[in-house]
N, C-alpha and C positions, 0 to 999 in steps of 0.2 A: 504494500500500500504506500501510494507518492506520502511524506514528510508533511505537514500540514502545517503552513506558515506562522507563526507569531501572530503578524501583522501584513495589514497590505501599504506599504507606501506611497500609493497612487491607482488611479481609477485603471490606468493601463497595468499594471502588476496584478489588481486583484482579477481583471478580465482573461490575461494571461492565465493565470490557475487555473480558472474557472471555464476555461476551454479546453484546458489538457483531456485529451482523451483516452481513457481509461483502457489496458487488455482487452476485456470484456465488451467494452465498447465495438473495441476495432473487430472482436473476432466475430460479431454478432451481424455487424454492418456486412461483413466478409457474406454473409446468409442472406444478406437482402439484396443483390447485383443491383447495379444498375444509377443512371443520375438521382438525386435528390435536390427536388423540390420545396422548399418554402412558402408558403402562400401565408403572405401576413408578417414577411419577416422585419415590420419597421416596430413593431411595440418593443414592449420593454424587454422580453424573453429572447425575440427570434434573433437578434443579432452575433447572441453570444453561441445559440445552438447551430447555425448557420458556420459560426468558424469553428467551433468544436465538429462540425460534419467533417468539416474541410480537412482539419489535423485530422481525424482518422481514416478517412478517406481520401488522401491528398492525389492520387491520380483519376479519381470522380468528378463529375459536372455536380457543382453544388451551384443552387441557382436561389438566389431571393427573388422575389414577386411583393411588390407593395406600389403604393403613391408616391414615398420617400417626401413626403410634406416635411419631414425635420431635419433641418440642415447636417450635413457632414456624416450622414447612416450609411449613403449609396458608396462615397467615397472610402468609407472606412470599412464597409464587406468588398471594396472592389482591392484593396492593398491588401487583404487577406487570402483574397485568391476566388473571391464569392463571385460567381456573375449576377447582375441584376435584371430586373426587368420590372420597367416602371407600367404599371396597370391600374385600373381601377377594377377591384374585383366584381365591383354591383356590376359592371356592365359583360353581358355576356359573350359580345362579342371579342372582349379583350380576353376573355380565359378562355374560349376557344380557340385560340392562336398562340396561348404559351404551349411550351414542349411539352410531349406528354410523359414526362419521365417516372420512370417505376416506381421513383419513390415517395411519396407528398408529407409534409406534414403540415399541419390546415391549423394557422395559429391566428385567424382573423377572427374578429370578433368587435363586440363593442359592450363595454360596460358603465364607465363613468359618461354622467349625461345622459344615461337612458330611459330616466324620466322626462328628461328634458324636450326630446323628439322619438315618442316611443315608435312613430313607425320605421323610421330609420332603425333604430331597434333591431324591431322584428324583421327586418328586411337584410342588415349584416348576422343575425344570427339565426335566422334561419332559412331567407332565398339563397343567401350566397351558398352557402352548404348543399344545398336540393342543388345546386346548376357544378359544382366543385362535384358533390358524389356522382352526377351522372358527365359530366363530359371526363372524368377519370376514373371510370369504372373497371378500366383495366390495369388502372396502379392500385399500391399497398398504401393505405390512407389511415394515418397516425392523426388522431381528430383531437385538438385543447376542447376541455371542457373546463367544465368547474366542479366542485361539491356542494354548491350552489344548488345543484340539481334533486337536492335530497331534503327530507323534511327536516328539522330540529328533531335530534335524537339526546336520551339523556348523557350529562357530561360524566356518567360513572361507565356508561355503556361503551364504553372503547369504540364508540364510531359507529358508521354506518358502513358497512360492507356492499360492495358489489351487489348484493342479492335484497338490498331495499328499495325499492320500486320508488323512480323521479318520480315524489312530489314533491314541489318544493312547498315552502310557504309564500304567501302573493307577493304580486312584482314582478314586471315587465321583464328586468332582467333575468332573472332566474326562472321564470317559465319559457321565455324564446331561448334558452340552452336547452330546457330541453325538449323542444323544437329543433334545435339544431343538431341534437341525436338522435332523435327520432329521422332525420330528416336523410343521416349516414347509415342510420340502423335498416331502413326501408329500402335505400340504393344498393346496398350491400347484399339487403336477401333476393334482391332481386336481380343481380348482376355475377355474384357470385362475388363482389370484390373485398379481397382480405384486407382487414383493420384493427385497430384500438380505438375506443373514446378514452378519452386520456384526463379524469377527472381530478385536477391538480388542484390544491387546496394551500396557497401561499408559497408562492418561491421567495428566496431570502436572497438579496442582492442587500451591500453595505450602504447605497443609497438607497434602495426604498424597500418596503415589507414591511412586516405587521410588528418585527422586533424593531425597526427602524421607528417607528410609529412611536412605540412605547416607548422607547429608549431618549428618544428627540424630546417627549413630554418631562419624564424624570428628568432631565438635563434643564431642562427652559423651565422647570417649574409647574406646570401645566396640570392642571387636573385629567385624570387617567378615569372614566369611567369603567365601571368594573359590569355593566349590564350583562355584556357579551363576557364572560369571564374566564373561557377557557375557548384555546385554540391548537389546530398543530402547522408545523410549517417545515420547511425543507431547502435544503441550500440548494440553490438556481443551477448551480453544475450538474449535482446530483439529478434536479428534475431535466433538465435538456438531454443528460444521458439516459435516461427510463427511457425518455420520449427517442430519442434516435434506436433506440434498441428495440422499440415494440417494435419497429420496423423488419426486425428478423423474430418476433415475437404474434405477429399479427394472424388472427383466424376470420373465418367465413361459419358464418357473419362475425361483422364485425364484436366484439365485448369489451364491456368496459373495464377501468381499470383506475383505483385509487390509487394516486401519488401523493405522497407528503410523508412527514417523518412520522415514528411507530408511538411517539409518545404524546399522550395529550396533558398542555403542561395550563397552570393556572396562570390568569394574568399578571393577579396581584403578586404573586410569588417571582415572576418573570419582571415585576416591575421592581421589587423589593431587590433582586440581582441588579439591575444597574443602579440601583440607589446605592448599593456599596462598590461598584464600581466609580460612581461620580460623587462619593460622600455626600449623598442628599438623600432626603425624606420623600418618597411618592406621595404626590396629592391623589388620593383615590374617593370615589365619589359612587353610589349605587351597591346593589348589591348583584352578584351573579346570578343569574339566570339557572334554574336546573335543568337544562336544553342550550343545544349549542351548534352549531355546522362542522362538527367534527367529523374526520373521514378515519375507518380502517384501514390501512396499511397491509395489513398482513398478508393479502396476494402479491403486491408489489414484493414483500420481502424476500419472498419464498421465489419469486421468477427471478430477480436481481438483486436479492442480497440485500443487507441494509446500506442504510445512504455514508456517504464517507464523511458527511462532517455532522456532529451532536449537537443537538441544541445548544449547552455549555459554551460551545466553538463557535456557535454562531454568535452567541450575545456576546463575548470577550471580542471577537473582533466586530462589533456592532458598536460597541459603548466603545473602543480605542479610536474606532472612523469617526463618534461623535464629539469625544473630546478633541479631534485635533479639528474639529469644523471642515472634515471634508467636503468632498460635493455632494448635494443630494439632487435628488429629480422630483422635487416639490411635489409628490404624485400620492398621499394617503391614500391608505388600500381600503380603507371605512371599514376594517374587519368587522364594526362594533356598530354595527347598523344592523337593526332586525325587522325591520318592517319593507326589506327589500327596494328601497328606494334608492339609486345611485345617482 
């Protein structure tokens, strides 16, 4: 197992790591032949799975697909070795004229804002999906979801597993996800085309996530509501490698599949950690909820092992990125929102 750094010195050092691609990585990709795909590689995730493709795969077409609306994305997967291709996914004309290559991972979506124009909404998460599963019906289609898609289960019940039936509670957001697996699950029985829904539940990147959240609050003083009171989450490398791996991991039809780490931790307890990391007192407010959006893990462990960095690992280099006022991506994950409104 790679050495697991102290600290990251810089947003370029911890993205280096955080692309390394593991044996298991490379040997699995080795089982899925062929170019890969990106659809959706401008958010926050795909850029870094995009050059983790690339290092395990470096004689492959790794190809990004987005609008690149944020400056300096397209240029910095093009020095990586990533090809782009600038699309607009709503439009159908544009994704039937990308390559059709074997491999896809479907990372489009839309969450933040989607009260704000719900039919856009519903139309990024679940048209684009319907026209993506059938004009690629003959590629392996690794699908982002969320856990999102499940109802509040109790926080002593170690999650919700695979085999609890999307319902979510209301909210645009969380019902057109699962629209949008509905939308892969129907293409899939009906085409024969092998996949994953890939229902990831908090990647941990040092600029933003749900520990970045908390950690930014205890630091600034900030009252830390405790409503939502219990979560799990998972280091960003970790989840882009599960995700590149279902890709030699993927069945007909397609199934789904929990990613995030195996522990469900408290928040106050997780806020009480950076307080002795940054010699302060959490302001906590509310009391926890006995219900929560916690996912199972367990089939994730058992196909790929557990994730290579522990919660502990993530909060120490969480609170060292806060105190030295690294860069963040001003983007709150609202883990702590329950009434589904983003």
């Amino acid at each position: 197992m790679t050495k697991l750094p102290d600290r990251f010195d810089s947003v370029e050092a911890m993205e280096e790591f955080m692309t390394m691609p593991s044996e298991a990585l490379i040997a699995d990709l080795a089982k899925a032949p062929g170019d890969i795909m990106v659809l959706g590689v401008g958010g926050k995730m795909g850029p870094t799975l995009a050059r983790m493709a690339k290092r395990a795969a470096p004689e492959r077409k790794v190809i990004g697909v987005a609008r690149f609306s944020e400056k300096g994305v397209r240029e910095r997967l093009a020095k990586a070795g990533v090809e782009t291709i600038a699309a607009d996914l709503l439009d159908r004309a544009a994704l039937e004229q990308l390559p059709k290559a074997a491999n896809i991972v479907f990372m489009a979506g839309r969450k933040f804002g989607a009260a704000g124009n719900v039919p856009l909404t519903w139309a990024m998460n679940v048209q684009v999906p319907a026209m993506v599963a059938e004009i690629f019906k003959a590629s392996r289609i690794v699908a982002f979801s969320t856990g999102c898609v499940y109802p509040f289960v109790p926080v002593e019940s170690g999650g919700a597993t695979e085999d609890v039936a999307p319902i979510p509670p209301p909210g645009d957001y969380a019902t057109s996800c699962v629209g949008r697996e509905r939308m892969f699950e129907y293409f899939s029985a009906e085409h024969g085309t092998s996949g994953r829904l890939f229902r990831l539940n908090y990647a941990i990147d040092m600029r933003y996530g749900v520990l970045h959240d908390i950690g930014r609050k205890v630091r600034n003083g900030e009252a830390i509501d405790l409503t939502m009171g219990h979560a799990n989450v998972i280091w960003q490398g970790d989840a882009n490698s599960v995700a590149l791996r279902c890709l030699a991991h993927a069945t007909v039809p397609t199934t789904p599949i929990n990613v995030t780490g195996p522990e469900t931790f408290e928040v106050a307890k997780v806020a009480a950690e950076f307080g002795k990391q940054f010699g302060k007192t959490p302001k906590l407010t509310g009391t926890p909820a006995p219900t929560g959006w916690i996912n199972n893990a367990a089939r994730m462990v058992k196909e790929f092992g557990p994730p290579s960095v522990s919660l502990q690992k993530m909060i120490e280099w969480t609170a060292d990125w806060l105190l030295r006022d690294m860069a963040t991506l001003n983007k709150p994950t609202h883990y702590e929102v329950r009434d589904g409104k983003y």
